[in-house]
C-alpha positions as CSV (number, residue, x, y, z in Angstrom):
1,X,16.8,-52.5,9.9
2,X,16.7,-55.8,8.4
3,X,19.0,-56.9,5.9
4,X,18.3,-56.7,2.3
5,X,20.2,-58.1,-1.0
6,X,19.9,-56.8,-4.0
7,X,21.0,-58.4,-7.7
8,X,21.6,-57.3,-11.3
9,X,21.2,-60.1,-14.1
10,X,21.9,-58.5,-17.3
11,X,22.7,-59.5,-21.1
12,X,21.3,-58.1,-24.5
13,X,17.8,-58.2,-25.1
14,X,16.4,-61.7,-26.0
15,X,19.2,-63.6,-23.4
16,X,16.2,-64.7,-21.1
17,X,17.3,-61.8,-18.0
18,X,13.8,-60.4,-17.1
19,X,12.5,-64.5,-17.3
20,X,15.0,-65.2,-15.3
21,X,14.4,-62.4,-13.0
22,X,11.1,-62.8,-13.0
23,X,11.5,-66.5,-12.0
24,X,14.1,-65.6,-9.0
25,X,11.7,-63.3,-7.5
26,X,8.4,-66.2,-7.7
27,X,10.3,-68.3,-6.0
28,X,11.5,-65.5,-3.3
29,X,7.8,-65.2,-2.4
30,X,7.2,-68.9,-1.9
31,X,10.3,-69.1,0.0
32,X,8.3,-66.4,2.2
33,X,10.8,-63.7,0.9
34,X,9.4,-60.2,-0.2
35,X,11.1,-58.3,-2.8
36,X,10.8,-56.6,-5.7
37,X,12.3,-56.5,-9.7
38,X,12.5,-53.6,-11.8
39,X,13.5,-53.8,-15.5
40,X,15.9,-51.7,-17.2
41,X,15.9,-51.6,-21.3
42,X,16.4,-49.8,-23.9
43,X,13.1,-48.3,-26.4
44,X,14.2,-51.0,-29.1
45,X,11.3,-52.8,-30.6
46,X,13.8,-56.1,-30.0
47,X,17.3,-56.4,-28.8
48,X,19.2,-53.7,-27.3
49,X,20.4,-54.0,-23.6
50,X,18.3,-55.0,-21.0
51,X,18.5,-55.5,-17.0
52,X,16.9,-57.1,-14.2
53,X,17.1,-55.4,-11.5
54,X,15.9,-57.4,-7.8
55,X,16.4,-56.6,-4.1
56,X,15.3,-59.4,-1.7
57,X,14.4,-58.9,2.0
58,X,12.7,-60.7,4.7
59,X,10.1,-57.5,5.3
60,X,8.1,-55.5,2.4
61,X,10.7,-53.4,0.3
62,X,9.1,-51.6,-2.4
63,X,12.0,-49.3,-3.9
64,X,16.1,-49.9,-5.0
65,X,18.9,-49.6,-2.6
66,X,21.2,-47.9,-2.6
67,X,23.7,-50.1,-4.5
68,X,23.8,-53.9,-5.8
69,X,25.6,-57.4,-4.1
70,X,25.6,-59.5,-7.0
71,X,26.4,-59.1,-10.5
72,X,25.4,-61.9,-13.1
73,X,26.2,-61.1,-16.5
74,X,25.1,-63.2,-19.3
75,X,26.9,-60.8,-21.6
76,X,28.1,-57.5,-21.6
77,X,26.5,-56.1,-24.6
78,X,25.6,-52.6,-24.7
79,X,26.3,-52.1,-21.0
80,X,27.7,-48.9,-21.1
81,X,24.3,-47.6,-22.0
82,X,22.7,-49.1,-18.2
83,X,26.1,-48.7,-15.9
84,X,25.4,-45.8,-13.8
85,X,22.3,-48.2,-13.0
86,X,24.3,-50.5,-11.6
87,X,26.2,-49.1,-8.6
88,X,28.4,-51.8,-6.5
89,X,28.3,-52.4,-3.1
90,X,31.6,-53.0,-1.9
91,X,33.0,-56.1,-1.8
92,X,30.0,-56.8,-4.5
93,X,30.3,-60.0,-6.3
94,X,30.8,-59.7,-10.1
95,X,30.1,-63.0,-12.3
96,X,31.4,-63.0,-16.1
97,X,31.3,-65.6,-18.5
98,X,34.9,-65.7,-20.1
99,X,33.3,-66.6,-23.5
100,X,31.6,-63.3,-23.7
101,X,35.2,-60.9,-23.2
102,X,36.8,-59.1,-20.1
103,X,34.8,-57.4,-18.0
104,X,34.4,-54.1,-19.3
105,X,36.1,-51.0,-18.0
106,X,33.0,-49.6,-16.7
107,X,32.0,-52.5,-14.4
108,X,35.8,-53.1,-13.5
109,X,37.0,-49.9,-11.6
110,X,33.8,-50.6,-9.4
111,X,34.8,-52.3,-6.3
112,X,34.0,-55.6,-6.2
113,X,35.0,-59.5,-6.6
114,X,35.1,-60.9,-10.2
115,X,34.5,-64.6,-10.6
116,X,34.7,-66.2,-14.0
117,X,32.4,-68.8,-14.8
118,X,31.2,-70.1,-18.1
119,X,28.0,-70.0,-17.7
120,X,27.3,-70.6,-22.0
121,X,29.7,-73.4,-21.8
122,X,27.6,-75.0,-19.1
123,X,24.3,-74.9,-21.0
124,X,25.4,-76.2,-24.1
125,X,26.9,-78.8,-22.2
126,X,23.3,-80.3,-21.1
127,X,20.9,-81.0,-24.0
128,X,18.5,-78.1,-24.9
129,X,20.3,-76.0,-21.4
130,X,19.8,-72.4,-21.6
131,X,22.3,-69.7,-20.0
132,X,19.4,-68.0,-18.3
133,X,18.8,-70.6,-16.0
134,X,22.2,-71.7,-15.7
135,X,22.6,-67.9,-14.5
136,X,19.7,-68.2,-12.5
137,X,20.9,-71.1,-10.6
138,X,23.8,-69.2,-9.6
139,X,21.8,-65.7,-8.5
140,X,19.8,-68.3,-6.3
141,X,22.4,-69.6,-4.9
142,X,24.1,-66.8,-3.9
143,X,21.3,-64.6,-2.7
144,X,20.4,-67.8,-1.0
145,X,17.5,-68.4,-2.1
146,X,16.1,-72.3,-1.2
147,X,16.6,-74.4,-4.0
148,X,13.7,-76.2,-3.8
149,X,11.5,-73.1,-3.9
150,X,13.8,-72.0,-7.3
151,X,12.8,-76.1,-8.8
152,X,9.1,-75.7,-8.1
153,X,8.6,-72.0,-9.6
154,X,10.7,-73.6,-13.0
155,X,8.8,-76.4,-13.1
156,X,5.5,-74.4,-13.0
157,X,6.4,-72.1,-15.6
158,X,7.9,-74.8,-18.0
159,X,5.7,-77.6,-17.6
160,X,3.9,-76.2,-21.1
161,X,6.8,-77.0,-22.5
162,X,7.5,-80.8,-22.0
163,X,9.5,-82.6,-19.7
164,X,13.0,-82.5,-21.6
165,X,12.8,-78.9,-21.6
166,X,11.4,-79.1,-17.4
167,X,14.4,-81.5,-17.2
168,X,17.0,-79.3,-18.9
169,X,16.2,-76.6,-17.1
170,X,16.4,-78.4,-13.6
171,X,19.6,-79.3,-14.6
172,X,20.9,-75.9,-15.9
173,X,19.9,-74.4,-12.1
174,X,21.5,-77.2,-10.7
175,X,24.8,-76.5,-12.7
176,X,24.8,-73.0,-12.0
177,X,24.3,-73.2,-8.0
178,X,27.7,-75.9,-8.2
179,X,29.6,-73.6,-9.9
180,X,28.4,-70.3,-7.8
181,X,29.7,-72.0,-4.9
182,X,32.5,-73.6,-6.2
183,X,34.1,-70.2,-7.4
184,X,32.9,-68.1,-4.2
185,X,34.4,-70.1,-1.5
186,X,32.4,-73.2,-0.8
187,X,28.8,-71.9,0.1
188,X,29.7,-68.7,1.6
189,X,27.5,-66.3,0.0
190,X,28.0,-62.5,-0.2
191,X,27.3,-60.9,3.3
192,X,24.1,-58.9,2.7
193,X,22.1,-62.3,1.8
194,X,19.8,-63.7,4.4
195,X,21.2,-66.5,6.4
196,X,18.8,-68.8,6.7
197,X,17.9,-71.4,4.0
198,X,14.4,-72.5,4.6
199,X,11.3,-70.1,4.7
200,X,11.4,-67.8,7.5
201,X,10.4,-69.4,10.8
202,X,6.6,-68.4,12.1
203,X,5.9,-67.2,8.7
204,X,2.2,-68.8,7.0
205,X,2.2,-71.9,4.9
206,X,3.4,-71.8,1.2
207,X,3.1,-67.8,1.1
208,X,0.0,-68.1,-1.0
209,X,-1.3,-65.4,0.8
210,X,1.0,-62.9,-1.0
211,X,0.6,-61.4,-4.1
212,X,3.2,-61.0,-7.1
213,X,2.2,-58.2,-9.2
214,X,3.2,-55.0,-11.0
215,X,1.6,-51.9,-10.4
216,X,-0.1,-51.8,-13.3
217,X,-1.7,-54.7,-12.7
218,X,-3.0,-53.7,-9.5
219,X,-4.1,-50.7,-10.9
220,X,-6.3,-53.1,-13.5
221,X,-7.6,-54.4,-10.4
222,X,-8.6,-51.6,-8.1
223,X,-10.5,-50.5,-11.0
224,X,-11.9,-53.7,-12.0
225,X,-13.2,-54.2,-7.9
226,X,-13.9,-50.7,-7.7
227,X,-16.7,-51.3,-10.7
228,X,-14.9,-50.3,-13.9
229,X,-16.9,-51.9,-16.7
230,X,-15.8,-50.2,-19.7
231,X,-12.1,-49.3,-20.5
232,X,-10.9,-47.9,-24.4
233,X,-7.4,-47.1,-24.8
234,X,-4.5,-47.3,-26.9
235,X,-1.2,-48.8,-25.9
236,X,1.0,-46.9,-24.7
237,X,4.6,-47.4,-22.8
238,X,4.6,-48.0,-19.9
239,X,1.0,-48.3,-19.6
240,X,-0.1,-50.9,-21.8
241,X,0.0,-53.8,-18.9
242,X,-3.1,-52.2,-17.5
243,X,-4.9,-52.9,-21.0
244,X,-3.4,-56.5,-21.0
245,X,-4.7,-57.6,-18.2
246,X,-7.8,-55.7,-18.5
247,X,-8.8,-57.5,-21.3
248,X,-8.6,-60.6,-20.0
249,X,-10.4,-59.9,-17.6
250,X,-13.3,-57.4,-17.8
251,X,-15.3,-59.8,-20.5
252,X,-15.9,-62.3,-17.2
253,X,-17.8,-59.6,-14.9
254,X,-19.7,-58.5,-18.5
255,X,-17.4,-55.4,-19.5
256,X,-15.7,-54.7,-22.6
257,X,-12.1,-53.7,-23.5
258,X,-11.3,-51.5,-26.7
259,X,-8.2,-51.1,-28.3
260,X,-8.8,-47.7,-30.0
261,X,-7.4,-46.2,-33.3
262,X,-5.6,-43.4,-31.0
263,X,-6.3,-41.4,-27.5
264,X,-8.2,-39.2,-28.7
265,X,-11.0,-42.1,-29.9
266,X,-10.3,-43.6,-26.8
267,X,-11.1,-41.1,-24.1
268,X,-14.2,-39.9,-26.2
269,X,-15.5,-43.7,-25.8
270,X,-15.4,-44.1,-22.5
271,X,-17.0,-40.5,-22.1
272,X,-19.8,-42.0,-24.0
273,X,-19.8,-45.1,-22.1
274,X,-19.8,-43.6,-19.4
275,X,-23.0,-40.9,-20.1
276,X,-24.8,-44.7,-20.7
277,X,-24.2,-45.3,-17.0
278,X,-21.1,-47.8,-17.4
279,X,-18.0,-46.5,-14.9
280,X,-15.0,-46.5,-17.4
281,X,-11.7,-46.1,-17.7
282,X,-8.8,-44.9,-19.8
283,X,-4.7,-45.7,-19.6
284,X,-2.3,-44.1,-21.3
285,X,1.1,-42.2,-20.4
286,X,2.5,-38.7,-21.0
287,X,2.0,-38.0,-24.7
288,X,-1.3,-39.7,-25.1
289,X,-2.1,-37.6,-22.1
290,X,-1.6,-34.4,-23.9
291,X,-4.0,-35.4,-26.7
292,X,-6.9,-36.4,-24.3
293,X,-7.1,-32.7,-22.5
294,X,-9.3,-31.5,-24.7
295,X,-11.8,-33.9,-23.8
296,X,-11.1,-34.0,-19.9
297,X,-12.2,-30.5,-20.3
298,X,-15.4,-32.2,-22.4
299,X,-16.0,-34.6,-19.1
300,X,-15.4,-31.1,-16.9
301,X,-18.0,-29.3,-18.1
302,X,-20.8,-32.3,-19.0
303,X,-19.7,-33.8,-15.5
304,X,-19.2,-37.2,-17.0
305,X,-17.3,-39.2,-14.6
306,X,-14.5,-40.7,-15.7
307,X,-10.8,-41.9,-14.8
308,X,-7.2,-41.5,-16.5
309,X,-4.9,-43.7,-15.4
310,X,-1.2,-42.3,-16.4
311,X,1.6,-43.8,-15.7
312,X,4.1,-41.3,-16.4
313,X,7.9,-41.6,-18.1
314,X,10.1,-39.4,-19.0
315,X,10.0,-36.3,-21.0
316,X,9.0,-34.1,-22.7
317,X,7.7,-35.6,-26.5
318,X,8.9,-38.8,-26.9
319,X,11.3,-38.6,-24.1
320,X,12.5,-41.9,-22.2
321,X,9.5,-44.3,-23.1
322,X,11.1,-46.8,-20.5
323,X,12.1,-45.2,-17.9
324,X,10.1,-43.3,-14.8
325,X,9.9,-39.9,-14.1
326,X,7.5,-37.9,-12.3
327,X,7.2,-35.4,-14.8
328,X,2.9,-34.6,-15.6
329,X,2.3,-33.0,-12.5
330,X,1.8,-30.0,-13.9
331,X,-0.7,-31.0,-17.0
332,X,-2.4,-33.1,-15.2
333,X,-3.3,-30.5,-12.4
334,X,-2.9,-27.3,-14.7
335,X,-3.5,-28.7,-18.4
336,X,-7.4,-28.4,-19.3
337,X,-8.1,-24.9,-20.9
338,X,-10.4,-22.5,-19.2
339,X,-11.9,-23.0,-15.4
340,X,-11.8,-27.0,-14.9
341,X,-11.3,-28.4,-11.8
342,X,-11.2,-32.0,-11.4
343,X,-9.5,-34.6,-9.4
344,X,-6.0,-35.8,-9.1
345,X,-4.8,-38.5,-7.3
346,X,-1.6,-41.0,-6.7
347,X,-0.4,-44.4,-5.5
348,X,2.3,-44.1,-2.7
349,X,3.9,-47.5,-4.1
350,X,2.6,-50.4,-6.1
351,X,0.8,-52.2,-2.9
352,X,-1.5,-49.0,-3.0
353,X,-1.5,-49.1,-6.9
354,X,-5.5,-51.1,-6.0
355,X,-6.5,-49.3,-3.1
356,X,-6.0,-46.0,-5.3
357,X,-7.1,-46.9,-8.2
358,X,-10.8,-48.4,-6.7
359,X,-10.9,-44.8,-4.6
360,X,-10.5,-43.0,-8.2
361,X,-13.0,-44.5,-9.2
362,X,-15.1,-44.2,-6.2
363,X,-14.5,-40.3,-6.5
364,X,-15.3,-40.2,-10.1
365,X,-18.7,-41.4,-9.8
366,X,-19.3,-39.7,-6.4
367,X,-18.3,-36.6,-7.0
368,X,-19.3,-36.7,-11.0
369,X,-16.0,-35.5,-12.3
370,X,-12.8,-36.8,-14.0
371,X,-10.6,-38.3,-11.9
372,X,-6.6,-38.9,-13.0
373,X,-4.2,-41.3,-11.3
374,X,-0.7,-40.5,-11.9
375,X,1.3,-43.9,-11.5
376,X,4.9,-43.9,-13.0
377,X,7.4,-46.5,-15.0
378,X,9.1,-47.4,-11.6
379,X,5.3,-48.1,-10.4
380,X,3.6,-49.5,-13.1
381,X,6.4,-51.3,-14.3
382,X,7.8,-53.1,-10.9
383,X,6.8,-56.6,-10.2
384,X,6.6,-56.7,-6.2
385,X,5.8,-59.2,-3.4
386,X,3.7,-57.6,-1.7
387,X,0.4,-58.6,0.8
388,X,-2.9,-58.6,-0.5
389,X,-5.5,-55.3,0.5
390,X,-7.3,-55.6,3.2
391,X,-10.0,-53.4,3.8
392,X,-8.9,-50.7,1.4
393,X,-10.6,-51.6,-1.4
394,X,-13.8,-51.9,0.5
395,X,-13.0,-48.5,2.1
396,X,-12.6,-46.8,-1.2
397,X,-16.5,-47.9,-2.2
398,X,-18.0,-49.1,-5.3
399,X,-21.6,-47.1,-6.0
400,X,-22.2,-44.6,-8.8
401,X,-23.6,-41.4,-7.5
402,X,-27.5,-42.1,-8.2
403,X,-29.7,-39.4,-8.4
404,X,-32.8,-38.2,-7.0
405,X,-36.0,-38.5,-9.3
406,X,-39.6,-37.9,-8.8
407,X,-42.5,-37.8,-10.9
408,X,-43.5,-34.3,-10.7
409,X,-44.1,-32.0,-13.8
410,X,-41.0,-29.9,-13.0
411,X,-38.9,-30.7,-16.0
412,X,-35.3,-32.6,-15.0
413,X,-32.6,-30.2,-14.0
414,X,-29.5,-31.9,-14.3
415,X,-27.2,-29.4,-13.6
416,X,-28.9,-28.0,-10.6
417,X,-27.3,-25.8,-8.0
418,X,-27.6,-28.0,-5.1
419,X,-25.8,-26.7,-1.9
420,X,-22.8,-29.6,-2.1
421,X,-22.6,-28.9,-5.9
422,X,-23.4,-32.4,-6.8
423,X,-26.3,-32.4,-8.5
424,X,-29.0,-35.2,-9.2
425,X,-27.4,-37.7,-12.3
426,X,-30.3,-39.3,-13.6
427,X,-30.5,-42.8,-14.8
428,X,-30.2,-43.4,-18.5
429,X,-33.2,-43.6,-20.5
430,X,-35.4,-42.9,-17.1
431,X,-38.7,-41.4,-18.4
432,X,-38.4,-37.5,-17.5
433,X,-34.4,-38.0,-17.0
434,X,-33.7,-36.9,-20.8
435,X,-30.8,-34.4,-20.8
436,X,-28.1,-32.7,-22.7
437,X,-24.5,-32.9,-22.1
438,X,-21.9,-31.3,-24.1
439,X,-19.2,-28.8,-23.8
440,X,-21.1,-25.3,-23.6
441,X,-22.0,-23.5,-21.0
442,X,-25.2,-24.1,-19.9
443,X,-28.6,-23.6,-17.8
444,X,-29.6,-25.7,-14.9
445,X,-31.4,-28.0,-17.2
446,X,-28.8,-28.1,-19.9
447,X,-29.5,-25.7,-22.3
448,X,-26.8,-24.1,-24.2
449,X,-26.4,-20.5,-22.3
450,X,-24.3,-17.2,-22.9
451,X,-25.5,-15.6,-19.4
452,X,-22.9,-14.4,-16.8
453,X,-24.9,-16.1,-14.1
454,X,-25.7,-19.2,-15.8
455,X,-21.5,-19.4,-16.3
456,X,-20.4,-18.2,-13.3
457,X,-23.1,-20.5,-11.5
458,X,-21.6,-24.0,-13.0
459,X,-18.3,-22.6,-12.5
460,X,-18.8,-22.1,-8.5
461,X,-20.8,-25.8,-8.4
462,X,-18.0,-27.2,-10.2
463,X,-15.6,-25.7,-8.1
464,X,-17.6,-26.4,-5.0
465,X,-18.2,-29.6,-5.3
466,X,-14.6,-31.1,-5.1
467,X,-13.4,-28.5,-2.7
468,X,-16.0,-29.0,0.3
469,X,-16.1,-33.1,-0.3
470,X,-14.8,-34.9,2.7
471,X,-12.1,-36.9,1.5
472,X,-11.4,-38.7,4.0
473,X,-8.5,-39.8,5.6
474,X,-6.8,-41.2,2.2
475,X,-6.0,-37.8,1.5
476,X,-2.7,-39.0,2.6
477,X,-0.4,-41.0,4.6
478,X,1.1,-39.9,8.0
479,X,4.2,-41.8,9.8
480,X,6.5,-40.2,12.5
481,X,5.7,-37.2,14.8
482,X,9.8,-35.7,14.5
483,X,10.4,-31.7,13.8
484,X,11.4,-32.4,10.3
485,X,9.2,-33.2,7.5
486,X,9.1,-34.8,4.3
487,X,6.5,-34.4,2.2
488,X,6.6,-36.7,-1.2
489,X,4.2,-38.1,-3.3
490,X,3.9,-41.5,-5.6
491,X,6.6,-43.4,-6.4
492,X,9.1,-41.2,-4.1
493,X,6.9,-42.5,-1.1
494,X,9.1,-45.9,-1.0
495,X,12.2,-44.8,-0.8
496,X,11.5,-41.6,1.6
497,X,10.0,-43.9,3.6
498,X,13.0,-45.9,3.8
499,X,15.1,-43.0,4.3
500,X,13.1,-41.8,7.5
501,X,13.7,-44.9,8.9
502,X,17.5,-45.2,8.6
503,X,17.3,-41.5,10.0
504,X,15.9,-42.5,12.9
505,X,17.9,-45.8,13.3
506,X,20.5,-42.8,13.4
507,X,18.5,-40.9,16.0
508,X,16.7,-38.2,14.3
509,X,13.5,-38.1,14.2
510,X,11.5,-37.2,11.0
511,X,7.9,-37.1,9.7
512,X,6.7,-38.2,7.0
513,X,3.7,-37.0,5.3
514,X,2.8,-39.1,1.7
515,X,0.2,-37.0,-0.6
516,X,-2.2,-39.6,-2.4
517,X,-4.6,-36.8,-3.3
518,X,-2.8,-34.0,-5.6
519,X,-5.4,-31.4,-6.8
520,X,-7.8,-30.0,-4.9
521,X,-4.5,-29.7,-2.3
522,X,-5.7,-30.8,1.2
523,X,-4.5,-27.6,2.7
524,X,-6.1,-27.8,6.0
525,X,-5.0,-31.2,6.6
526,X,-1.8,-30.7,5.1
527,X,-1.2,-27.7,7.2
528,X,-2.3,-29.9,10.4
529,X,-0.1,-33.1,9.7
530,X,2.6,-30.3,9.4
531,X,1.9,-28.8,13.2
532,X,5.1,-28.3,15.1
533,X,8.0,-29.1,12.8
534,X,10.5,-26.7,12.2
535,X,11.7,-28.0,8.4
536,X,10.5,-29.2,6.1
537,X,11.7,-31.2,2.8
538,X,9.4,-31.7,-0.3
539,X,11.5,-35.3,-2.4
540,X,10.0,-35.6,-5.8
541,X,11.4,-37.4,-9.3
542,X,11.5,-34.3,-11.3
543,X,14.0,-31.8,-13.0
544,X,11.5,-28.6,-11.7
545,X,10.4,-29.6,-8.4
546,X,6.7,-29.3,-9.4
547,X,4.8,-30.7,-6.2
548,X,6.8,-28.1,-4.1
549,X,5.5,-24.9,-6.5
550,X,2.3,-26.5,-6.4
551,X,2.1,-26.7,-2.8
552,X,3.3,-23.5,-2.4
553,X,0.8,-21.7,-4.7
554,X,-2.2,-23.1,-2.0
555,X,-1.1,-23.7,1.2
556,X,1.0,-22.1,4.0
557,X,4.5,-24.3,4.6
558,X,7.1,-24.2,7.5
559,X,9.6,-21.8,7.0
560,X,12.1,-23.2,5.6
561,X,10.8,-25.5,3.4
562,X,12.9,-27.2,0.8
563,X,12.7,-28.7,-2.5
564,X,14.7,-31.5,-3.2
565,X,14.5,-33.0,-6.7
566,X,16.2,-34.0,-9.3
567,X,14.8,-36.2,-12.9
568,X,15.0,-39.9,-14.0
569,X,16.6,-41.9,-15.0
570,X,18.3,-42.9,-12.5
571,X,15.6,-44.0,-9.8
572,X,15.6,-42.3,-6.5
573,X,17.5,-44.6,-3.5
574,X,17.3,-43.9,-0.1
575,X,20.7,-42.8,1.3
576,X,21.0,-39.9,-1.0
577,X,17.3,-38.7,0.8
578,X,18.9,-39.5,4.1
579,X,22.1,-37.6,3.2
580,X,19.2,-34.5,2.4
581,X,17.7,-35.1,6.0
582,X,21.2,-35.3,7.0
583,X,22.2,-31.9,5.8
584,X,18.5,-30.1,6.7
585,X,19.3,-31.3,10.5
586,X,22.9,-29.9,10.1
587,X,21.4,-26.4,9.6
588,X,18.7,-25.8,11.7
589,X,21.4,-27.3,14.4
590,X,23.9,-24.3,13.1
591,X,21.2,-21.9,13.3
592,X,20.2,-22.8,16.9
């Protein structure tokens, strides 16, 4: 596999890190790098510790490694609260800046080279200089990233600000790359950087073609391409980047963007707004979540289509606002009182954040149901190089469901027991169309109803309807034909994915099979995509290993079939997956 490097910049919150970061990993992509940056900070309104957190590669990564190169550290305050973030490589290089204190205890018995270099002596030494970009001079130099490519993306983002500050700046990046090779042996960088110092060779143009994005923000856009018109929500960490650029957005293609009072308000508008024949959509994360069931099970039962995009943290209450778990499996499937069966569906990484998000809605309005995407922190929160969709957002479809209408005298029967269990959605305001939706049970027409067969009727349509759809083939995604499975699902995809291919760089072979629709379970697919392997092992980012019971309660598995799991923090990283493929080979091997 190709070599990646990977990069910690940290200091207290307010030191500039995550611009810095976020600047590094621009110029990456128009260097033709791809890469990615996660963040790592405290729930502190301001201050606290904070992190950025980059890996840079010359093919897509979209997940950690397993431990870090470089070091930078514009201070060391509260870093005891992000260290078992931070494993070392060894021989990983460690910058300090002398005026901040020794390097702390925790960072020092970690293998690794410690450079000193003043990095807050060097800005104040240049006119309005700021230590972040002296420290991002130096991270640019030594994960060898192009100089020029690190000047253009600074002068870009800084040229609001004046020339002095543009100037200052240059000269801060310039100071910092000296010194970086000064103190690390005249140019060498670390060994995991890429060798090269120009963009890589064959590669197009500037790398305009590549997108830098979050997968929250590609979630915004999915939906937005997909035909979203109408989005309410409240903010919400870590989901509130899907409302920012939402709103920025959705007033240019005639939509509208809410801030509500709470979830509650905010699901029950776009349920309305989405009864007036505008597709809609709601964000919000785990707790918000929980106050929006009872109105799912409203959009349930009046078939009201409708999507939920949460991006899940850790729990439960309050929990770890910044930090990604994959914890609202369960409510999301298994929440909504009574019989209500809708749709649940997930991203495999934050390149598929758009190509989801635009099929949710696509199966929302098809199928007339509530549809919710389960992103995470690590997804929604990731800024990624990553290429642009291709077909998949055209794949996923962008009509309503329109309904069938004639002018005969039989009055409208909205909830009619067609033999797919869709039935006909008429057009608001369409002479003849007029209907009630609400939360009772009701007759074929809509009528409030107490009758055994009127309930059982909608509950078999209901049920029907998203169990006999053909979902296609983005049910899920397939890769490797090996004896041994994985199955995993959103932002576990990445680095399985990795770890299946350092496993067969090793010689074992291993398939992988990525779920990106949750509830109804594609059992019959599943079960095929699972023909022939012996094992199987079911990777997910939670304390209870909730895809595995899931799974088990509806289709048949390989015997054995394993959970492996364990919660957030700490983000999954490939080698201790390929350590779990390891040990799964080990036995059946004993067992032969």
């Amino acid at each position: 596999m190709t070599p990646s490097f990977s990069l910690a910049l940290t200091g207290s919150g307010g030191a500039g890190v995550m611009t810095a970061g976020q600047l590094l990993l621009d110029a990456a992509a128009l260097a033709g790098r791809y890469g990615l940056m996660a963040r790592s900070f405290g729930p502190q309104i301001r201050g606290g510790e904070a992190a950025a957190l980059l890996r840079l590669a010359r093919r897509p990564v979209e997940c950690p490694d397993d431990d870090y190169d470089l070091l930078v550290a514009l201070d060391w305050g509260n870093i005891e609260r992000f260290a078992d973030e931070l494993p070392l490589a060894a021989g990983a290089v460690i910058i300090a800046d002398p005026g901040q204190g020794g390097v702390p205890e925790v960072i020092a018995t970690q293998a690794g080279r410690i450079h000193e270099i003043a990095i807050s002596q060097l800005a104040r030494d240049i006119p309005g200089g700021r230590p972040n970009m002296v420290a991002l001079g130096i991270a640019a130099a030594l994960a060898d990233v192009p100089g020029g490519a690190v000047e253009t993306r600074v002068r870009q983002a800084l040229a609001r600000h004046g020339d002095e500050s543009v100037a200052a700046a240059i000269a801060c990046l310039a100071a910092g790359r000296a010194a970086a090779l000064e103190v690390t042996g005249h140019g060498d960088p670390p060994s995991a950087a890429p060798s090269e110092d120009t963009v890589d060779a064959g590669a197009p143009g500037p790398h305009l073609d590549r997108w830098v994005l979050n997968g929250n923000e590609a979630t915004g856009f999915g939906a937005l391409a997909a035909g979203v018109r109408f989005c309410a929500a409240y903010p919400i960490t870590p989901a509130t980047e899907i409302l920012e650029w939402l709103a920025g957005r959705l007033p240019r293609v005639g939509g509208r963007l809410v801030q509500a009072e709470d979830e509650l308000a905010s699901i029950n508008m776009c349920i309305g707004a989405s009864f007036g024949g505008v597709p809609a959509l709601t964000a919000t994360a785990g707790p918000g979540l929980s106050l929006m069931i009872e109105s799912l099970g409203l959009a349930v039962a009046a078939e009201v289509p409708l999507v939920v995009a949460n991006v899940m943290r850790g729990g439960p209450s309050t929990g770890i606002p910044t930090k990604s778990e994959q914890t609202d499996l369960n409510i999301a499937v298994y929440g909504l009182h009574g019989e209500a069966p809708h749709v649940v569906v997930a991203p495999t990484g934050v390149g598929d954040c758009a190509p989801t998000a635009a099929w949710a809605v696509s199966l929302a309005e098809t199928l007339q149901t509530p549809v919710i995407l389960l992103s995470d922190q690590a997804l929604g929160q990731t800024r990624t190089i990553v290429d642009p969709p291709g077909g998949e957002l055209a794949r996923a479809g962008r009509r309503r469901y329109v309904a069938r209408h004639d002018d005969s005298t039989e009055t409208y029967r909205r909830y009619a027991m067609t033999a797919d269990g869709i039935s006909p959605m008429s057009c608001p305001g369409l002479p003849g169309g007029q209907y009630t939706a609400d939360g009772l049970t009701h007759t074929e027409h809509g009528i409030p109803s107490t009758r055994a067969e009127d309930h059982v009727g909608q509950l078999d349509k209901r049920r029907r309807k998203l169990e006999e759809y053909d979902y296609g083939p983005l049910w899920g995604d397939l890769h490797g034909a090996g004896d041994i499975a994985v199955i995993t699902w959103g932002s576990a995809t990445q680095p399985v994915r990795e770890a299946c291919q350092r496993a067969e760089a090793c010689g074992l072979a291993v398939r992988l099979v990525a779920l990106r629709l949750l509830s109804p379970v594609p059992a019959s697919e599943l079960e095929a995509a699972l023909g022939g392997v012996r094992a199987c092992l079911v990777v997910e980012h939670n304390h209870s290993g909730q895809l595995y019971r899931h799974l088990r309660a509806w289709t048949e598995l390989p015997h054995p079939t394993l959970a492996w799991h364990r919660p957030g923090p700490l983000p999954l990283r490939p080698g201790e997956i390929l350590g779990a493929l390891q040990g799964l080979h080990a036995q059946l091997e004993a067992a032969a």
